[in-house]
TORPA-4810 file (N, C-alpha, C, O; in nm, 3 decimals):
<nodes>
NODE_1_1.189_0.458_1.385_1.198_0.342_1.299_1.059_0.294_1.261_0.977_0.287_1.353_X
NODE_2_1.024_0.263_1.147_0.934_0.187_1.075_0.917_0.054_1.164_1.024_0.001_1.193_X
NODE_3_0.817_0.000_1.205_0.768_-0.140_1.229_0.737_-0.204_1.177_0.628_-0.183_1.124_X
NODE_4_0.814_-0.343_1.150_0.782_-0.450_1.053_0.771_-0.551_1.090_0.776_-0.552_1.213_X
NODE_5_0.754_-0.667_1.039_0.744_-0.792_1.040_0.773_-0.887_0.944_0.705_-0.847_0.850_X
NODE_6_0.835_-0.994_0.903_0.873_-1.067_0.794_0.731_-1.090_0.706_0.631_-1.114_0.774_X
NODE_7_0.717_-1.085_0.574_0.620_-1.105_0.531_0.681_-1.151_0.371_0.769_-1.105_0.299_X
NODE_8_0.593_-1.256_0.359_0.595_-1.315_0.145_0.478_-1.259_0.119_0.377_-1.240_0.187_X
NODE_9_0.512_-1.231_-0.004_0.375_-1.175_-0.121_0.369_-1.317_-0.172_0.463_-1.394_-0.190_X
NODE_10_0.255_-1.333_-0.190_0.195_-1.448_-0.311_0.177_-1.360_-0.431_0.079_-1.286_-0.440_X
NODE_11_0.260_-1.365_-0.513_0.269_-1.278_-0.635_0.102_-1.347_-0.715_0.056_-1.461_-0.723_X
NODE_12_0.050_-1.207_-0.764_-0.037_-1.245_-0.859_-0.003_-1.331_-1.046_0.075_-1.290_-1.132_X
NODE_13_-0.073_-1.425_-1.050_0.017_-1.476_-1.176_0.003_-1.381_-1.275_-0.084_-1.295_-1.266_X
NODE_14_0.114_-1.389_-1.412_0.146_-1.279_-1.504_0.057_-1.341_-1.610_0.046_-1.273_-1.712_X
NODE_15_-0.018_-1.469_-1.607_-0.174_-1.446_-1.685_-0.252_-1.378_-1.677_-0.316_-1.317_-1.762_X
NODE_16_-0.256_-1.379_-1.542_-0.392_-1.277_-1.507_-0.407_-1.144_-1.460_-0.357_-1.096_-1.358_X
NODE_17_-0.503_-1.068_-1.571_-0.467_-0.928_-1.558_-0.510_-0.899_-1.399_-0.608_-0.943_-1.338_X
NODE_18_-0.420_-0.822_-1.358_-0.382_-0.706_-1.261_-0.519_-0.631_-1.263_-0.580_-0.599_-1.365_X
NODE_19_-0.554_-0.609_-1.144_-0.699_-0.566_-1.072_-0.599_-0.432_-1.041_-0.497_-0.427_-0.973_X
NODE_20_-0.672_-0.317_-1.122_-0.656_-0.186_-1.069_-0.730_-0.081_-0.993_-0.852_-0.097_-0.996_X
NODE_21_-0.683_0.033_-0.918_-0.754_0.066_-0.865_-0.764_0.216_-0.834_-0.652_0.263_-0.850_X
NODE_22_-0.847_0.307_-0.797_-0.768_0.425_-0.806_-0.850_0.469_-0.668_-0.942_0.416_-0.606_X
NODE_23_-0.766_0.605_-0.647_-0.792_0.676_-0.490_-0.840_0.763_-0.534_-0.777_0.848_-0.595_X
NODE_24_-1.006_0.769_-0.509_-1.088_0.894_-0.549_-1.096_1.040_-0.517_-1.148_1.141_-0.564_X
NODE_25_-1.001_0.996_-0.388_-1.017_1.169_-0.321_-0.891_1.128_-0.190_-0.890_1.022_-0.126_X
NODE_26_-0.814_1.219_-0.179_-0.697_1.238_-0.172_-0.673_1.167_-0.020_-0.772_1.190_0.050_X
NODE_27_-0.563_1.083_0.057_-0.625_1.043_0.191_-0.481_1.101_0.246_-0.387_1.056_0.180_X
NODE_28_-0.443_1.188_0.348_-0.358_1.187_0.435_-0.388_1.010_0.524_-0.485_0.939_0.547_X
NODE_29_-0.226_1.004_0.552_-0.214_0.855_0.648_-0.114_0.926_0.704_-0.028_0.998_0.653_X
NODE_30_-0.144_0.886_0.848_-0.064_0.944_1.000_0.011_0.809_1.007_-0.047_0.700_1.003_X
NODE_31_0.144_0.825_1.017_0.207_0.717_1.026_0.307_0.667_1.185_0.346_0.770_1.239_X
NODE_32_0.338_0.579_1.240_0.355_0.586_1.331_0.433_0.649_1.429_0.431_0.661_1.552_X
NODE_33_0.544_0.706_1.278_0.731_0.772_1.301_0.669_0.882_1.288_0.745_0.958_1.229_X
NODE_34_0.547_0.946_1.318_0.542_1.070_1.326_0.545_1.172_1.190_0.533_1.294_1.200_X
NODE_35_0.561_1.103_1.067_0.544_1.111_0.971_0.394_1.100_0.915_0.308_1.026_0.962_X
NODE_36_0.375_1.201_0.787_0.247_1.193_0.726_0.270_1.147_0.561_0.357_1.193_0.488_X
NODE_37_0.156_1.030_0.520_0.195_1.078_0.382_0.047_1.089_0.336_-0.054_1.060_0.400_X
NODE_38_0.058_1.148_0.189_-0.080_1.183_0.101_-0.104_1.062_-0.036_-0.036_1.067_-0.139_X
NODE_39_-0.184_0.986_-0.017_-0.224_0.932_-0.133_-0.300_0.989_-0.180_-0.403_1.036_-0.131_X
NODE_40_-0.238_0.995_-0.345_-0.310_1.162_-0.386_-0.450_1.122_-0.512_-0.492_1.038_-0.591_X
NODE_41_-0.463_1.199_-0.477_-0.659_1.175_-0.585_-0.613_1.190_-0.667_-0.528_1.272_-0.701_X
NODE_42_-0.703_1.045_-0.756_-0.672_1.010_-0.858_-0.562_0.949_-0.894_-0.521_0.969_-1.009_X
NODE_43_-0.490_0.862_-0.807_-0.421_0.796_-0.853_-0.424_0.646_-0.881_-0.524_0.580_-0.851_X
NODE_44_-0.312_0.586_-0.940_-0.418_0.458_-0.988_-0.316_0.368_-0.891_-0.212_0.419_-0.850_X
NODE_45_-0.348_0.246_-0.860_-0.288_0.172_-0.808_-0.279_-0.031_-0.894_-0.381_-0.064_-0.955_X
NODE_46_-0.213_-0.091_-0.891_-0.173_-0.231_-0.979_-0.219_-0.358_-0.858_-0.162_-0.334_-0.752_X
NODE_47_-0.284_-0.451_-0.853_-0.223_-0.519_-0.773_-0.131_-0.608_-0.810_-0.128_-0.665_-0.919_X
NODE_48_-0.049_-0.624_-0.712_0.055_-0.725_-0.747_0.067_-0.850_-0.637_0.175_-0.906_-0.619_X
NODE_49_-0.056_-0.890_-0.561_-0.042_-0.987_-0.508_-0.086_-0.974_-0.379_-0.144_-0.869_-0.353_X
NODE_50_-0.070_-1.066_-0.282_-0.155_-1.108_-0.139_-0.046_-1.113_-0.044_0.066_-1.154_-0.073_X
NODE_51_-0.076_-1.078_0.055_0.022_-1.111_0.189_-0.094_-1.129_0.293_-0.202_-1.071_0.279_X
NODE_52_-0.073_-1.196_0.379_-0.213_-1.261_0.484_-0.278_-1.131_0.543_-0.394_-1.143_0.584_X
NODE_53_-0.207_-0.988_0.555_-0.301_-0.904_0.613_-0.377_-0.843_0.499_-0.451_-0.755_0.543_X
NODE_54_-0.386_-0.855_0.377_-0.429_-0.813_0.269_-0.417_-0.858_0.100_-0.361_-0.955_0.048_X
NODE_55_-0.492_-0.748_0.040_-0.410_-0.728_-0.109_-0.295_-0.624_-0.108_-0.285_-0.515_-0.051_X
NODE_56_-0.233_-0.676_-0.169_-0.069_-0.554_-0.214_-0.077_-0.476_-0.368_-0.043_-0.514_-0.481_X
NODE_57_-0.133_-0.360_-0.320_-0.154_-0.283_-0.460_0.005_-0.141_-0.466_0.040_-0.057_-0.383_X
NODE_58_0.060_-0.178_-0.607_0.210_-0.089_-0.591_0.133_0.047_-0.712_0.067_0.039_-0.816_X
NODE_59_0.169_0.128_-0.652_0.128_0.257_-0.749_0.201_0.272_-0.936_0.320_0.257_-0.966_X
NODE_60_0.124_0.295_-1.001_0.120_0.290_-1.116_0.199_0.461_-1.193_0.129_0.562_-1.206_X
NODE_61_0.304_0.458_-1.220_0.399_0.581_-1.305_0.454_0.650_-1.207_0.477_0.767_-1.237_X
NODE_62_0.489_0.612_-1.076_0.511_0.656_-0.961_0.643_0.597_-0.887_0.731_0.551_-0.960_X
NODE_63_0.658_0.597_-0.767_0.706_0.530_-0.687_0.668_0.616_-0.504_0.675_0.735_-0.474_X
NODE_64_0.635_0.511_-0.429_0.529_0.613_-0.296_0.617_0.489_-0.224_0.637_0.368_-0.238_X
NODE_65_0.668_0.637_-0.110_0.752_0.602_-0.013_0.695_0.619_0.169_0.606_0.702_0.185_X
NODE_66_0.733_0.563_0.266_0.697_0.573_0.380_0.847_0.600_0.430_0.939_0.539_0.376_X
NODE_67_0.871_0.690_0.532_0.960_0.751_0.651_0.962_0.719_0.755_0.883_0.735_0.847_X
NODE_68_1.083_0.654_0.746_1.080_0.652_0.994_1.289_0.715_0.970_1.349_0.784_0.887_X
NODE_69_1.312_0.666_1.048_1.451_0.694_1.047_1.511_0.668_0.895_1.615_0.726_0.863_X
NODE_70_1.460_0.602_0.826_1.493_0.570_0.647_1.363_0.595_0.588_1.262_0.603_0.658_X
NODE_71_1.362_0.611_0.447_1.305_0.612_0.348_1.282_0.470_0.282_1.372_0.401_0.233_X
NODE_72_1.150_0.437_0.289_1.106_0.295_0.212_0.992_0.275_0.127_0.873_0.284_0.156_X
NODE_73_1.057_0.243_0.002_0.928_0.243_-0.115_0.837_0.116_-0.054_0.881_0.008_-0.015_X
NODE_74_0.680_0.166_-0.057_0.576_0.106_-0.020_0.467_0.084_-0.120_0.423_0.148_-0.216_X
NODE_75_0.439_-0.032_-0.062_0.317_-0.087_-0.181_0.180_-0.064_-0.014_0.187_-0.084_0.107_X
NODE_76_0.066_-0.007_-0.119_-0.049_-0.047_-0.001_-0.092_-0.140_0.034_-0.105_-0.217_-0.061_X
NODE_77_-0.141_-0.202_0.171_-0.225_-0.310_0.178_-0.337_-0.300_0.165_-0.340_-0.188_0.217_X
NODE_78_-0.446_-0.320_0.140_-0.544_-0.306_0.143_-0.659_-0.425_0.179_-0.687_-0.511_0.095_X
NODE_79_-0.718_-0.422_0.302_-0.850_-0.493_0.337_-0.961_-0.483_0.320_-0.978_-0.420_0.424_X
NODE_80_-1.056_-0.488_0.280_-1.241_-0.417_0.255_-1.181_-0.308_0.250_-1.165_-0.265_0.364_X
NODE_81_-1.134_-0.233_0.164_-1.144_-0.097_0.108_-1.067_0.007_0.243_-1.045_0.128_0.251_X
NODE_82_-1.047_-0.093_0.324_-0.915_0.027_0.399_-0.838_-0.005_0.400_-0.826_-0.122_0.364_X
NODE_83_-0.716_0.071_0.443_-0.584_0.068_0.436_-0.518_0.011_0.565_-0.523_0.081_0.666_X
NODE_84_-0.459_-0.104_0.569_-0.426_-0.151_0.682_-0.264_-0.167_0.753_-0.233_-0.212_0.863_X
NODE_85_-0.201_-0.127_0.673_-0.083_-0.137_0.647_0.044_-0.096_0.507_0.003_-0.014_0.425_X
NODE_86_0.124_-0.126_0.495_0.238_-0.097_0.374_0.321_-0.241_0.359_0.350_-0.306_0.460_X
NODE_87_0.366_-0.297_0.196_0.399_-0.429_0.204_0.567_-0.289_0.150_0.554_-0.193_0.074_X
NODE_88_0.729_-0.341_0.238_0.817_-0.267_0.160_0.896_-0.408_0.089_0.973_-0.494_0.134_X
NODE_89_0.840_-0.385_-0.027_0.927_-0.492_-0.089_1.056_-0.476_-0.121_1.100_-0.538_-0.218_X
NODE_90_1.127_-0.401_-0.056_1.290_-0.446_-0.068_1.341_-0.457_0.054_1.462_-0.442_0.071_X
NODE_91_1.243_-0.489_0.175_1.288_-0.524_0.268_1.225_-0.667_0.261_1.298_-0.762_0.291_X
NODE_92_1.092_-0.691_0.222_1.001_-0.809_0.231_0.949_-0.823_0.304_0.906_-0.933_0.341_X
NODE_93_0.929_-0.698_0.365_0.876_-0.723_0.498_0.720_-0.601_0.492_0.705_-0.510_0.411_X
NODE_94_0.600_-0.650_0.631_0.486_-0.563_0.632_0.499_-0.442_0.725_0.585_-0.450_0.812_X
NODE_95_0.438_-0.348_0.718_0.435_-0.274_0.819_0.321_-0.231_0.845_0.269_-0.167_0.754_X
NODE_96_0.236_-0.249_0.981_0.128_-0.225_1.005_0.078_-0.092_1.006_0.170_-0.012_0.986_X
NODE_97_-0.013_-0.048_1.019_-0.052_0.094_1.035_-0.097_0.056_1.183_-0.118_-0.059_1.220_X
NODE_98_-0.106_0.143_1.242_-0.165_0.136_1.449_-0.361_0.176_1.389_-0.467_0.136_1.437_X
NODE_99_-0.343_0.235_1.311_-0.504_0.292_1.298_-0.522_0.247_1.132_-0.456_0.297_1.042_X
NODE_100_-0.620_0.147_1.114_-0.634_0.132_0.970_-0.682_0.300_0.896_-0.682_0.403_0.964_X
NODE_101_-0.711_0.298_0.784_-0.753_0.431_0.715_-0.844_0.366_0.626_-0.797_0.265_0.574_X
NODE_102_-0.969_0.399_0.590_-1.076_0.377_0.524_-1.016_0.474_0.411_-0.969_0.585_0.438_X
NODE_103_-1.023_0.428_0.298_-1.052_0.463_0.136_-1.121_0.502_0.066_-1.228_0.447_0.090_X
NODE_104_-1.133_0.580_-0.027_-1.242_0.620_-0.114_-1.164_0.541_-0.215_-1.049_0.564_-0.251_X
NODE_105_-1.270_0.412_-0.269_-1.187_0.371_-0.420_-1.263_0.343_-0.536_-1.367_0.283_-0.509_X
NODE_106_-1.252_0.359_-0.617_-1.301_0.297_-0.730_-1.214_0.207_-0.825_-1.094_0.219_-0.802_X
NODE_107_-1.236_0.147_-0.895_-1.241_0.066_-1.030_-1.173_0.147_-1.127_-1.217_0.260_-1.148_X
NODE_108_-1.033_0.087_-1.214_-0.966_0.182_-1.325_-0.939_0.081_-1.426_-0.901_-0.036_-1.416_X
NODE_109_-0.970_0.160_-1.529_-0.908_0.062_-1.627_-0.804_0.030_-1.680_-0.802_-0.064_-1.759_X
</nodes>
């Protein structure tokens, strides 16, 4: 099973453009269910808002899922440029990572 915790997004307002972002070079994340996934180079990411362990960036022409006993579409968290966790917004809930993952990111337009 996936580990979670109850969590709200503070949605970013729909004035203000969406801070994008992309993954420069490809990152395997070891996940806790024994599962792996690949955020793959070059992809772009949206943010869509804040939850207290981070920013919540949801992937852009996609949809990126995390595995434990179910399948759950995941948005990244992101802290100083690592990865600290997954926000699953159709549960509403966070899921930590046990080992953050440092990022390669840049800036997209």
């Amino acid at each position: 099973m996936i580990a979670t915790v109850p969590s709200t997004i503070e949605v970013t307002q729909p004035s203000v453009a969406a801070r994008r972002i992309q993954i420069l070079s490809a990152t395997t994340v070891q996940l806790d269910t024994g599962y792996s996934r690949t955020l793959p180079e070059r992809s772009v990411w949206s943010r869509v808002g804040r939850v207290p362990q981070g920013d919540v960036y949801r992937p852009i022409g996609t949809i990126f899922t995390i595995e434990g006993r179910q399948v759950h579409e995941a948005y990244l968290v992101i802290r100083d440029k690592t990865l600290v966790g997954f926000y699953l917004p159709g549960e509403q809930n966070y899921s930590p990572l046990s080992t953050a993952v440092p990022l390669n990111l840049g800036e997209s337009e």
